[in-house]
C-alpha positions in Angstrom: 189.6 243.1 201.0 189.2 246.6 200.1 187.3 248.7 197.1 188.1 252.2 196.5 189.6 252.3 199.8 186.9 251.1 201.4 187.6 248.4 203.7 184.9 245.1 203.1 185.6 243.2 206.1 181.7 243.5 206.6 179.2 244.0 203.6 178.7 247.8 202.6 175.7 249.6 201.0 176.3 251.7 197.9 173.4 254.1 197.7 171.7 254.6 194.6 170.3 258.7 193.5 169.2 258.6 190.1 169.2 261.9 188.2 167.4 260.7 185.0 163.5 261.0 184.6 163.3 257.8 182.8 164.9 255.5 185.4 162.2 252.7 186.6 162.3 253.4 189.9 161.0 257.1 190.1 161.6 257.6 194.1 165.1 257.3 192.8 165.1 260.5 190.9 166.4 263.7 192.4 166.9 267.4 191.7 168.3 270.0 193.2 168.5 270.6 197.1 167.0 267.7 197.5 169.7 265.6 195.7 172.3 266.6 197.9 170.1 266.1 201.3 169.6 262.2 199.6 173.3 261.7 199.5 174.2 263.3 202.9 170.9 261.6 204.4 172.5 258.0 202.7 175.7 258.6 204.2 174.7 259.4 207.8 172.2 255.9 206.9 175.7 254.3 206.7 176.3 254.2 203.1 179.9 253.4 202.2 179.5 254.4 198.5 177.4 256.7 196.5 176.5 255.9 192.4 174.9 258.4 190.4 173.0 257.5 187.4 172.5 260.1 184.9 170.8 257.4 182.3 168.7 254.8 183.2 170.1 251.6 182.0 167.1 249.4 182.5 167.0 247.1 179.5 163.5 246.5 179.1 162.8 250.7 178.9 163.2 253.2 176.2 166.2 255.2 177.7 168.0 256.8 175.0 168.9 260.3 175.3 171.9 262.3 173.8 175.4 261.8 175.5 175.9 265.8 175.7 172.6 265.7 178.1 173.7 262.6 179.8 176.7 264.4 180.7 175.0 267.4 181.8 172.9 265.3 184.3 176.3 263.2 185.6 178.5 266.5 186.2 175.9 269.0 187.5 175.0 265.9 189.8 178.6 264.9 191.1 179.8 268.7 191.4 176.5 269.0 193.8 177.4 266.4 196.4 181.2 266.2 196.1 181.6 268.5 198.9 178.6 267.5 200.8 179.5 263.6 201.4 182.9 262.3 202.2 182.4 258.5 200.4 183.3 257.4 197.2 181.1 258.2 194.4 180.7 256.2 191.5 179.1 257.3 187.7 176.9 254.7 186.5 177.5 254.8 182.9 178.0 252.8 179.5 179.6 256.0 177.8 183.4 257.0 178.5 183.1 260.3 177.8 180.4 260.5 180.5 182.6 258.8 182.7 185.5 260.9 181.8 183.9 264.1 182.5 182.6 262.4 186.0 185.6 262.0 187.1 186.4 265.1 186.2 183.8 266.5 188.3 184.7 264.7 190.8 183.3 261.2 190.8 185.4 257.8 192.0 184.6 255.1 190.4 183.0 254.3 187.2 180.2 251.5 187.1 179.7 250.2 183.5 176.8 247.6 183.7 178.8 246.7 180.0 181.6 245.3 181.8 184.1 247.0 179.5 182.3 245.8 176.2 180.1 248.9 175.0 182.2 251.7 174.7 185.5 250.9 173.3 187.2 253.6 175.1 186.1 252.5 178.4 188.8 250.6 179.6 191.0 253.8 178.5 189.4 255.9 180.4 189.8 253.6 183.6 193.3 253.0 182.8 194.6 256.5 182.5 192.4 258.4 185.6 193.8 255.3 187.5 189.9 255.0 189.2 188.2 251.5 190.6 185.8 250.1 188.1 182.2 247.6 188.5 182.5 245.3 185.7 179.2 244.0 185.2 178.4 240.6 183.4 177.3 241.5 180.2 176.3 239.3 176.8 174.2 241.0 174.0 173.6 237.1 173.0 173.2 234.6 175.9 174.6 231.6 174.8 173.6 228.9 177.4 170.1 229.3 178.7 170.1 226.4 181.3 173.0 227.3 183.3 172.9 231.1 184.1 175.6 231.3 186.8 178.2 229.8 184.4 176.7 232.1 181.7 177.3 235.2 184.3 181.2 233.4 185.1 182.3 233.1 181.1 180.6 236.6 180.4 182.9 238.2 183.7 185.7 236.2 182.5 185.7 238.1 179.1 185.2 241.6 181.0 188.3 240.9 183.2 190.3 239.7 179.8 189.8 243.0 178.8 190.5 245.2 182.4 194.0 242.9 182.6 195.4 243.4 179.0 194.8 247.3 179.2 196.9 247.3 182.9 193.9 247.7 185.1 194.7 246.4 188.5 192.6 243.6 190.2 192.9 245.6 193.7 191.3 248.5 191.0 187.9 245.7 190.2 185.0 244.6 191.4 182.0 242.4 189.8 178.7 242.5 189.4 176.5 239.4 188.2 173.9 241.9 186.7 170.3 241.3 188.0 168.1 242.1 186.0 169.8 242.9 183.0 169.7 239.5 181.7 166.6 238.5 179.4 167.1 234.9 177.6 163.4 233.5 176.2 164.3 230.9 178.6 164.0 230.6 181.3 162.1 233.8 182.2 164.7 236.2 183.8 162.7 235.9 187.4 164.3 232.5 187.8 167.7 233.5 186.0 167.8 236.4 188.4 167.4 234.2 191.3 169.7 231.2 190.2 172.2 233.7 190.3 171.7 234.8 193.5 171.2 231.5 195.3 174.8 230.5 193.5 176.4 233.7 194.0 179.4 231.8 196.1 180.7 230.5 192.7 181.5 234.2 191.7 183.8 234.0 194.6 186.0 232.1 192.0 187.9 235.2 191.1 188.7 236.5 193.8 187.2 240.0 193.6 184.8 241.8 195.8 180.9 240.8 194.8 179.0 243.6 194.4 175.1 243.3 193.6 172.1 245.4 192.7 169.2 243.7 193.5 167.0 247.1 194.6 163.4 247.2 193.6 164.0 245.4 190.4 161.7 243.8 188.1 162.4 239.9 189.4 161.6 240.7 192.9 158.0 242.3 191.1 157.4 238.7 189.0 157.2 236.7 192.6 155.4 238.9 194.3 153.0 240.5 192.2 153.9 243.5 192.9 154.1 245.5 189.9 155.2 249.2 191.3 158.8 249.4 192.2 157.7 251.3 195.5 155.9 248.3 196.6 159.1 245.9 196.4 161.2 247.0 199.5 160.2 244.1 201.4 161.3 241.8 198.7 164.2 243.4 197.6 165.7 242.9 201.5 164.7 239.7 201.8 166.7 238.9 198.2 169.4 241.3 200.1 169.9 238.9 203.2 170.3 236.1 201.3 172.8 237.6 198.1 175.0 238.5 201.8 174.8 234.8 202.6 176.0 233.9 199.6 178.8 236.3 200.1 178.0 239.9 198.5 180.5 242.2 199.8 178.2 245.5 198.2 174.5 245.6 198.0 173.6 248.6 195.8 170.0 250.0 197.1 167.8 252.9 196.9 166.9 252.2 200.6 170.3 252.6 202.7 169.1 252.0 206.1 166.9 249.3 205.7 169.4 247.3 203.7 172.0 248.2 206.6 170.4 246.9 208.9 169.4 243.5 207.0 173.2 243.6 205.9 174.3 243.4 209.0 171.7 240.4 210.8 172.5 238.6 207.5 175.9 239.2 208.0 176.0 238.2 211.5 174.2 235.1 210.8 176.7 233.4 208.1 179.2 233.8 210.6 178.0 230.8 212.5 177.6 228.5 209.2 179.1 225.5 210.0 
């Protein structure tokens, strides 16, 4: 199995550099020089991919700025490190002109945590630049509270309806459950988060490469108590190990190296599951 060229015969890390103020995660955020020593530091980590964010997409923030900035953020960003790393990059992005002008710039892949449902012109966008795309679950109204991994499966089911009827290839695809970005009442997203992940081997259903992005985020805060983002590394890798057990075949993380190296015992491991 292969993504954007990249062979997933063993789980990869996708590193995550943030270029937008706002983004939760604040040791994210880069500028400048130091942007482009994140992404070459990530890749000599081992990183396989590299996915800018130019708008924080975290839905439980304020992060609405004007698409003309956003794009600002995603091409200055992408033109910086295009030459400086030799691994995929991917836009992280609901907006197709963003992603248009990414690619433009030079960017890979385009990650829509909307799974093709936001932006109308999306799926366009993919379809004519011919690029791999993350289709994230998405559902603005979550329909069935007690069973979130069928919840994620219909809402991904929807998503690929859309990719397949535009021409999108399913060697162009990979899915992504979307921790953290659901919110029902019930049950609190903590243990929707974590459903998911313990039952991410029924995503294997369709046959696409599992990608997850499970960094520092809020869920991994409500078990612990830990309420700063730069206090959950140690959760987030223990969350890591077992989404690889359950068959990821991309962890997206702000902390290559660790989550290489937890990747790879995890990986290990599941080998020997009888």
């Amino acid at each position: 199995m292969k993504f954007a060229g990249v062979s997933l015969d063993t789980p990869k890390v996708m590193g995550v550099i943030n270029v937008s103020p706002e983004s939760f995660f604040k040791g994210s955020v880069k500028r400048g020089e130091e942007l482009i020593e994140t992404a070459v530091r990530m890749v000599e980590e081992g990183a396989a991919f590299i996915d800018i964010g130019a708008k924080s997409t975290a839905p439980y923030l304020e992060t609405e700025i004007p698409v003309e900035e956003e794009i600002r953020r995603a091409v200055e960003a992408i033109r910086a490190i295009r030459d400086a790393v030799d691994v995929p990059i991917s836009i992280d992005t609901t907006n197709a002109k963003v992603a248009e002008e990414a690619i433009k710039a030079g960017a890979d892949i385009v990650n829509d945590v909307t799974g093709l449902k936001g932006d109308p012109e999306m799926v366009k966008v993919v379809k004519e630049y011919d690029v791999p795309v993350v289709i994230c679950a998405h559902q603005e109204n979550v329909r069935n509270f007690s069973d979130p991994v069928h919840e994620v499966i219909d809402s991904l089911k929807e998503s690929l309806q859309i990719a397949y009827k535009n021409g999108i290839e399913k060697e162009n695809i990979a899915i992504d459950p979307a921790i953290g970005f659901f919110r029902p009442e019930y049950p609190p997203w903590y243990v929707w988060d974590s459903k998911v992940i313990a039952n991410l081997k029924l995503l294997k259903v369709f046959g696409l490469p599992i990608l997850v992005g499970i960094s520092r985020k809020s869920f991994i805060g409500a078990i612990t108590g830990r309420e700063d983002p730069s206090e959950r590394l140690e959760g987030s890798l223990a969350a890591t190990a077992i989404a690889v057990l359950n068959g990821a075949n991309i962890i997206r993380a702000h902390d290559v190296k660790e989550t290489l190296d937890v990747i790879k015992v995890a990986d290990f491991i599941r080998r020997f599951t009888l």
